[in-house]
N, C-alpha and C positions, 0 to 999 in steps of 0.2 A: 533487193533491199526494200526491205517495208515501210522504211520511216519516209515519211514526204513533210517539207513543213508545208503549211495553210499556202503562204504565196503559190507554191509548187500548183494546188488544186485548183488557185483562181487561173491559174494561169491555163488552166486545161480546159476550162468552163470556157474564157474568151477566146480558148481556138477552137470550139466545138464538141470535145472528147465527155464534157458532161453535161447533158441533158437535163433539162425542164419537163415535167411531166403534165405542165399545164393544157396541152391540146387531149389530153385522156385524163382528168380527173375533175368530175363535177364539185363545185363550192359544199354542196351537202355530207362531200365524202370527209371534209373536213375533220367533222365528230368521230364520224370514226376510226379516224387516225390518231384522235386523240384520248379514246377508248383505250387503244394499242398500246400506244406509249401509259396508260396507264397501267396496264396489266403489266409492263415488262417495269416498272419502275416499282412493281410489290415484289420483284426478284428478289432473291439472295445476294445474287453478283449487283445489282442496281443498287441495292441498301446501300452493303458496303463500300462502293464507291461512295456513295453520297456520307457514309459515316466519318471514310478517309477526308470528304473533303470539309468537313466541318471539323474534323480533328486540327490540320491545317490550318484552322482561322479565319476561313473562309466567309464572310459575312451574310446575311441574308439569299434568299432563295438560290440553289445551285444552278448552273445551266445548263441545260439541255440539249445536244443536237443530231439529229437521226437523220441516216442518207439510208438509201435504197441502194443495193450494187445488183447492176445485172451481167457478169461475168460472159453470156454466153453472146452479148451485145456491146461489150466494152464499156457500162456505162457506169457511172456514179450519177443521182443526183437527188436533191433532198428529198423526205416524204412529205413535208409541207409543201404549197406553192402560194407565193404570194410573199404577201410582208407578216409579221411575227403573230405566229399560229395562238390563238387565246388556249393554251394545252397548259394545263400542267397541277401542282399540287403545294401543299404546305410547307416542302422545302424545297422544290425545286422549279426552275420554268423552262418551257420551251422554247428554244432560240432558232433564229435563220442564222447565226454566227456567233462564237465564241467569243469575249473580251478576256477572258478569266479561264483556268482549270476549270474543267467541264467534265462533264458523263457524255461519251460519243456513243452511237450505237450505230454498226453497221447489221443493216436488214437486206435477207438474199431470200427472194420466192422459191417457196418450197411448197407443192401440194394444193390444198388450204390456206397458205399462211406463209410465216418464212423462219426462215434458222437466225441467229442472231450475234453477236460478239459485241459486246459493251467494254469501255475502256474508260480511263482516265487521259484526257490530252490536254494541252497547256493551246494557247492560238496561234505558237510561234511552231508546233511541233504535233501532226496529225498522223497518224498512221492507217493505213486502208484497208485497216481491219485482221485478226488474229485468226483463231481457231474458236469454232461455233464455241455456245457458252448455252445455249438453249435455243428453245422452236417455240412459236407461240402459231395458234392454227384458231378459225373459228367454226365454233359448235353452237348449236342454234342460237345462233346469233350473238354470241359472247367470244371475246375471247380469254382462250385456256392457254398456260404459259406450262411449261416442261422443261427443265435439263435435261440435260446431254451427257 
């Protein structure tokens, strides 16, 4: 079963099963994580999320939230660390948490970079991610985003 609601996840973090990434990631990597998210959020699949959710009624800037899965270490845990990452754009922000239907995006390393699956989730109702949806990778110094 895919579907886990939100409690389901906290509840995983407070017994250990998701990890913090703050003892391996310097304050300066910051920006470029929000480089990242900016590149995957000029997606196709990203738009339209964001289209669906302002079709919906949705009021001012959409939410954002991006976890890292490392599958061959059991892990989930956000790609921000800290309190709420300054990321984001003209219709959307980045969140350490969901209040609202949000744009989820789960990020799995790959190579360079990593494969990616973006969704629609509510905060009552998360899921741990679908089937890749594209790869974003970095080339001299940029990153490049691709389907799948």
């Amino acid at each position: 079963m895919k579907r886990l609601v939100l409690p389901a996840l906290f509840a995983l973090a407070a017994t250990g099963c998701m990890h913090s990434a703050a003892a391996r990631i310097e304050p300066a990597e910051e920006a470029g994580k929000c480089e990242l998210v900016q590149t995957l959020m000029r997606e196709r699949v990203a738009q339209q999320l964001l289209t669906d959710l302002m079709a919906d009624g949705h009021d001012g800037p959409s939410q954002v939230l991006v976890f890292v899965r490392r599958p061959e270490e059991a892990m989930l845990e956000r790609l921000f660390v800290g309190g709420e990452p300054e990321c984001g754009g003209p219709n959307y922000k980045v969140v350490q948490g969901i209040t609202q239907d949000a744009v989820v995006f789960f990020l799995q390393p790959r190579g360079d970079g990593y494969i990616y699956d973006a969704q629609r989730a509510a905060p009552d109702e998360l899921s741990l991610g679908g089937e890749a949806k594209g790869a974003v990778t970095k080339s001299n110094g940029v990153w490049v985003a691709s389907s799948i």
